[in-house]
C-alpha positions in Angstrom: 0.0 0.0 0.0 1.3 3.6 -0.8 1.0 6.1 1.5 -0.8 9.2 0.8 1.6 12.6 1.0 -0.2 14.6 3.1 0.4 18.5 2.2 1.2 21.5 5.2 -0.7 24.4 5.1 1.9 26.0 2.6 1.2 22.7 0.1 4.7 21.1 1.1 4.3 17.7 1.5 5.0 16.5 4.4 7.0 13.5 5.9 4.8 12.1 9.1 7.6 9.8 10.3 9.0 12.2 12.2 5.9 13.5 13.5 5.0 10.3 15.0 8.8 9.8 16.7 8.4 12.9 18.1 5.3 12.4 19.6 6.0 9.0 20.5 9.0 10.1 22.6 7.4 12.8 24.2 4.5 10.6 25.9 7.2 8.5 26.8 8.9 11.1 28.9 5.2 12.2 30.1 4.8 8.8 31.6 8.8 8.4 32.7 7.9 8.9 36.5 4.2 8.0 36.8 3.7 6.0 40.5 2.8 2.1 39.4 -0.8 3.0 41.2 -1.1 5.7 38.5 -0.6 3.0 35.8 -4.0 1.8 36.8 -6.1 4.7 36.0 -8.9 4.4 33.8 -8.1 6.0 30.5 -10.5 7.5 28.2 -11.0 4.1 26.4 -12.8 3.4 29.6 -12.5 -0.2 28.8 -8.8 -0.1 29.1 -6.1 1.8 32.0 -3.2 3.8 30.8 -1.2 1.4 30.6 -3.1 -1.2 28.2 -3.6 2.3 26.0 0.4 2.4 25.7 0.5 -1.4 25.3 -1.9 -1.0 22.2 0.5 1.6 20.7 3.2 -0.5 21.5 1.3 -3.1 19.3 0.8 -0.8 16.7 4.3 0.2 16.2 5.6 -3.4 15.7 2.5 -4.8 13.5 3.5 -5.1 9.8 1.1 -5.9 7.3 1.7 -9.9 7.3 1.6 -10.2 11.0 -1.9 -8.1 10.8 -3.4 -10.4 8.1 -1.8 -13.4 10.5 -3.4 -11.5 13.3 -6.7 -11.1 11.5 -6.9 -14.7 10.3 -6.4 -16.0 13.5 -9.1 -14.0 14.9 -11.4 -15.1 12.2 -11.8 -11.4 11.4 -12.8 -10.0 14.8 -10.5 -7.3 15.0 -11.9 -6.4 18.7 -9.8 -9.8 19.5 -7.0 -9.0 17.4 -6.7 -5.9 18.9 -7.0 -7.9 22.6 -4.7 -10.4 21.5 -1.8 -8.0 20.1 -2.2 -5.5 23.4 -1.6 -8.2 25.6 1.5 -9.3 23.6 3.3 -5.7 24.7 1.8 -5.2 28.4 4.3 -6.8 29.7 4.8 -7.7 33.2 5.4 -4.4 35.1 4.1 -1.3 34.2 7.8 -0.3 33.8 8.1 -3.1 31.5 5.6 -1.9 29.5 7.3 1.7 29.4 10.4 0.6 28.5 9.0 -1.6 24.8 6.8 1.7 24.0 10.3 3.3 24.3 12.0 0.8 22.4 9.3 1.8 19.8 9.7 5.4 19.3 11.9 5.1 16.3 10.2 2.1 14.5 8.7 2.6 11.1 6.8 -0.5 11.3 3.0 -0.4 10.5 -0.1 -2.4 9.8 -1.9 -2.0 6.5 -3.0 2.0 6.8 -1.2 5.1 5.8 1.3 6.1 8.2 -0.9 9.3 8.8 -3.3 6.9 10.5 -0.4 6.0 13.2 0.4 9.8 14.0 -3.6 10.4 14.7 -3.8 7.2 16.9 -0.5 8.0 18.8 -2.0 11.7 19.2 -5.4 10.5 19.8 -4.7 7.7 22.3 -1.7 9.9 23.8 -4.6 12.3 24.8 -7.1 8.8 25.9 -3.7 8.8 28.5 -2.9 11.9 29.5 -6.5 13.5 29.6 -7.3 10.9 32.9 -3.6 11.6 34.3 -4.0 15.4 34.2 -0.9 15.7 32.0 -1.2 18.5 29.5 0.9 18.6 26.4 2.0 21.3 23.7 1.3 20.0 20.2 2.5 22.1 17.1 -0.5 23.5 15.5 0.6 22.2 12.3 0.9 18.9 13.3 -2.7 19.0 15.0 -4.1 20.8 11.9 -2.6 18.1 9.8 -4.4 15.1 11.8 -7.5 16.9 11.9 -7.6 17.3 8.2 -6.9 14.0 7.8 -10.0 12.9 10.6 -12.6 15.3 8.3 -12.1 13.4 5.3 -12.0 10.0 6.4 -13.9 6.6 8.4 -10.8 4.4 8.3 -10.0 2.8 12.0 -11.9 5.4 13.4 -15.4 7.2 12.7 -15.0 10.6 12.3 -16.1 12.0 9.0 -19.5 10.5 9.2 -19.8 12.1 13.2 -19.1 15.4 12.1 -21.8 15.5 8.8 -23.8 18.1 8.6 -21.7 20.6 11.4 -19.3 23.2 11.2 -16.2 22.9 13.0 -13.3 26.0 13.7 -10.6 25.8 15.4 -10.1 28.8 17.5 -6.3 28.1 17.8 -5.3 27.5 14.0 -6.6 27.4 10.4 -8.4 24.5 10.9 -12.3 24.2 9.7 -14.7 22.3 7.6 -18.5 21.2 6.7 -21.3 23.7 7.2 -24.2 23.9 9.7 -24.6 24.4 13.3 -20.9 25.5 14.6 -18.4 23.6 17.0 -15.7 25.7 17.7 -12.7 25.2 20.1 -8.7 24.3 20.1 -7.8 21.7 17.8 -6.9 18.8 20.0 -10.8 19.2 21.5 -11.8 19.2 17.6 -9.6 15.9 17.1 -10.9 14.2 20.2 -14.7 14.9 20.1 -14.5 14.0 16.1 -13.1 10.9 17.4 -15.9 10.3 19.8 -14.7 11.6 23.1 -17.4 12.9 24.5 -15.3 14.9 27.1 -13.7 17.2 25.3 -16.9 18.4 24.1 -16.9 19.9 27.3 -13.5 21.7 25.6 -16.1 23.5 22.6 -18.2 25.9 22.0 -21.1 26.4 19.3 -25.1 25.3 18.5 -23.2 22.2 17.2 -21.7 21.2 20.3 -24.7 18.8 21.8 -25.2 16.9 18.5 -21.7 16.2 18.2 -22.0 15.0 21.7 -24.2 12.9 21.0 -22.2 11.2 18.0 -19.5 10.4 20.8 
């Protein structure tokens, strides 16, 4: 599969490999002292803690496209168990443990069958699914934000997002960012990424006559 080249706001194209190391790292050094009780916290994919969040990522970062079609197969397509099955493959046996192999995956370039834009929105997505629960707050570039959210707007792939946000008007109110028309949903762009994502709590984040549909989408 051939990765689309998504474009910056000046029409460069733009390499997301780097993006997604440096994102990568940072929620590693985010998470670098967090107490093993902290590890346990409930993140926003309430069915998982923290730490199973950064396993998955883990998973994610070392999943080609044979070992996903393995993985699949196995599974006899129920990609809910695949997903299970691959998470618990990178917990590990401590939450250090489990620290220390997201680490070891900062630099990878290994990905499952999606364009590597896909891997930057889930390692920004999930990164917030962690740090949201943790009260950890962290500075994104705007253009990498912008990038992912135009990305989310014109897609369903792995996640629903362009068929949550029909018939609304998002802006962010920290960047260029902004799409559709109808009732408006305005806010900073991470809150714009998560609620188009279905996180219902950063709605809380926006603003607009949109803001309770979207909400409800989550």
């Amino acid at each position: 599969m051939i990765d689309p080249e998504p474009t910056a706001e000046s029409g460069r194209k733009t390499d997301v490999w780097p993006l997604i190391h440096t994102e990568r790292a940072a929620l590693a050094a985010d998470l670098a002292d967090l107490t093993d009780g902290r590890w346990a916290t409930t993140s926003l994919c309430t069915e998982l803690t923290v730490r199973e969040v950064l396993a998955h990522l883990t998973a994610s970062a070392n999943l080609n496209a044979v070992r996903w079609l393995a993985g699949v197969i196995r599974c006899r397509f129920d990609f809910d168990k695949m997903v299970a099955m691959r998470l618990a493959e990178h917990l590990g046996s401590s939450p250090a443990e489990t620290l220390e192999r997201f680490r070891l995956s900062v630099p990878s370039t290994t990905k499952p069958p999606v364009p590597a834009i896909a891997l930057l929105g889930e390692t920004i997505v999930h990164g917030e699914d962690i740090r949201r629960p943790l009260g950890i707050r962290h500075p994104y570039p705007i253009s990498t934000l912008t990038l992912i959210a135009e990305y989310y707007r014109g897609t369903d792939q792995v996640v629903l997002a362009k068929g949550r946000i029909g018939g609304l008007r998002l802006a962010a109110d920290d960047g260029p960012f902004t799409t559709g028309s109808g009732p408006l949903v305005s806010g900073n762009t991470v809150a714009l990424i998560m609620a188009m994502t279905g996180r219902a709590a950063y709605c809380d984040d926006l603003e607009g006559d949109g803001v309770e549909t979207l909400r409800g989408r989550c």
